[in-house]
C-alpha positions in Angstrom: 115.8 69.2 139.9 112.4 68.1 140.0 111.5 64.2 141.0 110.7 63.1 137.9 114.1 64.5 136.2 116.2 62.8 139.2 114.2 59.5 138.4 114.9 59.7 134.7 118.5 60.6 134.8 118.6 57.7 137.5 117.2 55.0 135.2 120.0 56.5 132.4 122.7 56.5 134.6 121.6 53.1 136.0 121.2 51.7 132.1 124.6 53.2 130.8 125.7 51.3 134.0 124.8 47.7 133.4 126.3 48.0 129.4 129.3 49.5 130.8 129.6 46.4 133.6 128.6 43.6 130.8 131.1 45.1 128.3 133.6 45.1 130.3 132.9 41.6 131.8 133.3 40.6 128.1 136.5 42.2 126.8 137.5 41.5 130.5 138.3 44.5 131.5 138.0 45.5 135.3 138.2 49.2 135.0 135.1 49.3 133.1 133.2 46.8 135.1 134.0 48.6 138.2 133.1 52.2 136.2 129.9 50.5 135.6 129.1 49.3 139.2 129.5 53.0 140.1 127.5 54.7 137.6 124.6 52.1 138.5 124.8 52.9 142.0 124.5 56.4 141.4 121.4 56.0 138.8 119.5 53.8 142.0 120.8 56.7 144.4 119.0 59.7 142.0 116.1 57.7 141.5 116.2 57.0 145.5 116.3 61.2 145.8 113.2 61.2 143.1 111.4 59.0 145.1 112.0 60.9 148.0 111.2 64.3 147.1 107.9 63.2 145.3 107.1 61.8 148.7 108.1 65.2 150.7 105.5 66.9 148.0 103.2 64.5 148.4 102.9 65.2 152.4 103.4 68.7 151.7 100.0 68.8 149.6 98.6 66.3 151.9 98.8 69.2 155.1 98.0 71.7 152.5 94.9 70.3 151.8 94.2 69.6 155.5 94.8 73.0 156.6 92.9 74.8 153.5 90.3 72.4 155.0 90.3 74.2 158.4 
């Protein structure tokens, strides 16, 4: 998956997350609050990976560029 796909599906899973968690803090239902926490995690964790590849590439190009330089 590319960094821009992980962010993306990261801010879904993050957004489907927080309904999930206020809809079941209204109708009081745990299970669905709790399902919510953890989908929310997981968006912040993909976009975490997003942010992390783009930075990898971005280092990678950096040296590229230095050793085309060379």
């Amino acid at each position: 998956m590319s960094s821009a796909t992980d962010k993306i599906k990261g801010l879904a899973n993050e957004a489907a997350g927080n309904v999930k968690q206020a809809v079941g803090k209204a109708t009081g239902n745990e299970k669905l609050q709790a399902e919510g926490f953890a989908q929310e995690r997981k968006g912040e964790m993909q976009q975490a990976v997003g942010k992390a590849k783009e930075a990898v590439k971005n280092a990678a190009d950096a040296v590229k560029k230095g050793v085309d330089k060379v």
